[in-house]
C-alpha positions as CSV (number, residue, x, y, z in Angstrom):
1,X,0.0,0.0,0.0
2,X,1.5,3.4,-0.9
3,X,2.2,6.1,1.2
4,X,1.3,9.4,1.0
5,X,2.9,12.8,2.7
6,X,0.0,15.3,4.5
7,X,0.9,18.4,3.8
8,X,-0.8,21.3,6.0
9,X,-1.5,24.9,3.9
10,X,-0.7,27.8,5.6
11,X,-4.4,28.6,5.6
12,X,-5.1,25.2,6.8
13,X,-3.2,25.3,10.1
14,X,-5.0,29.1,10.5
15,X,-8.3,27.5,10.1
16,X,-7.5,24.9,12.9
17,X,-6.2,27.1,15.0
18,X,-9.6,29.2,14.5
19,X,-12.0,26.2,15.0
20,X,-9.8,25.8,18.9
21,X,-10.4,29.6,19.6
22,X,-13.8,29.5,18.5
23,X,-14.8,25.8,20.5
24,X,-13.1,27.0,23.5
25,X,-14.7,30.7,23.2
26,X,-18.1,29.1,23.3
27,X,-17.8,26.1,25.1
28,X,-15.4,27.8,27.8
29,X,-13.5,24.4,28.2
30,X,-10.3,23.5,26.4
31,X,-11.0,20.0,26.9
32,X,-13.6,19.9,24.5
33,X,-11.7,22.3,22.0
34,X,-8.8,20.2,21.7
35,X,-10.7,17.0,21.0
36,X,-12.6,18.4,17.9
37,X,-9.1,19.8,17.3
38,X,-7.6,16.5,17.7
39,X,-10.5,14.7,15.3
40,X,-10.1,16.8,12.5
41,X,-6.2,16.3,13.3
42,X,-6.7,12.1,13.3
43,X,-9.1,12.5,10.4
44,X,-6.3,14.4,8.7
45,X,-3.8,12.2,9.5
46,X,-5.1,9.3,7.6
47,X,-5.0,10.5,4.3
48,X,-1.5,9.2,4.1
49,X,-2.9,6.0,3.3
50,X,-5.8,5.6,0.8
51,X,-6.7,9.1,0.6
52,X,-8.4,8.8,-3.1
53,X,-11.2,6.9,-1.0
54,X,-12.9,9.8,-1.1
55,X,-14.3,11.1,-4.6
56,X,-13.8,14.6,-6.4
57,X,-16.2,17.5,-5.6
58,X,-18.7,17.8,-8.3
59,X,-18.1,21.5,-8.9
60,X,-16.5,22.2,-12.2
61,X,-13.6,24.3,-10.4
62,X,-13.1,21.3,-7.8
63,X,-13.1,18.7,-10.8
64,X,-10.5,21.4,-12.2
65,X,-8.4,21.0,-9.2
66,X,-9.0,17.7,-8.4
67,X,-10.8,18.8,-4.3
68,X,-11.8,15.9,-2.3
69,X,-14.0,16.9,0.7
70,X,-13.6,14.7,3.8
71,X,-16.6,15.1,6.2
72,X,-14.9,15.6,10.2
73,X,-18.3,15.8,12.5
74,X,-19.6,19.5,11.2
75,X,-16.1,20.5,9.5
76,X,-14.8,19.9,5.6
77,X,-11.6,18.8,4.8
78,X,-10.3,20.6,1.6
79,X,-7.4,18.8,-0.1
80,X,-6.1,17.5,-3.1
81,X,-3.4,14.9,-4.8
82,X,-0.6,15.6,-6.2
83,X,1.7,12.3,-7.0
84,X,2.4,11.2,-3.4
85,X,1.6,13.9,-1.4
86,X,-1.7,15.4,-0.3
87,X,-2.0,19.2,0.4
88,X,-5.0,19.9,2.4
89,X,-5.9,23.4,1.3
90,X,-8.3,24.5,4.0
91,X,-10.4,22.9,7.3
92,X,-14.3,24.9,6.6
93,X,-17.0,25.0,8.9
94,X,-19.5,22.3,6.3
95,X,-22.3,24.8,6.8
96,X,-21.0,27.5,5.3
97,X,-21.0,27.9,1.7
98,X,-17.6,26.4,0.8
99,X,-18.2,26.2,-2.9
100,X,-18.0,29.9,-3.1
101,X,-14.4,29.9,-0.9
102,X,-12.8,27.4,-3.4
103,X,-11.8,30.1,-6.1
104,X,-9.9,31.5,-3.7
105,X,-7.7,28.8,-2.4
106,X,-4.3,28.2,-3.5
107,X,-3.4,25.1,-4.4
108,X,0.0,23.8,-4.1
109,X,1.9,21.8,-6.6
């Protein structure tokens, strides 16, 4: 089985770090920010095995790109395959309307 490198984008690890302050801004309790922290993290973490398990977007720019989404609890996981590494572009709250953030995400080659 191949093995892939997870590459974190600069506006990845700001979105993470943004999904702590806001869980522990509202909850109050780091506890509980650090393990949705850590689930998106473990989520993450597996794409460096199997990570075209989950399909391409079906959005003409993702198709472009080649975005997968991976679902973490109420959060998307933006990222794409390039040989053997995977850049994951951006961590998005899934209720927002990510389709109109993807034109503006850099993608890494």
């Amino acid at each position: 089985m191949d093995e892939y490198n997870v590459i974190l984008s600069k506006e990845a690890a700001n979105d993470m770090s943004a999904i702590y302050d806001y869980i522990l801004e509202i909850s109050g309790t780091q506890q509980i920010a650090m393990a949705q922290f850590n689930r998106i993290a473990d989520a993450i973490n597996t794409l460096n095995t199997m990570p075209k398990r989950i399909s391409i977007m079906d959005n003409p720019y993702c198709k472009a790109n080649q975005l997968r989404q991976l679902l973490v609890d109420n959060y998307s996981v933006i990222y794409t395959i390039r040989h053997n590494d995977v850049f994951i572009a951006r961590v998005l709250y899934s209720a927002s309307d990510i389709v109109t953030k993807l034109p503006t995400l850099t993608i890494l080659i």
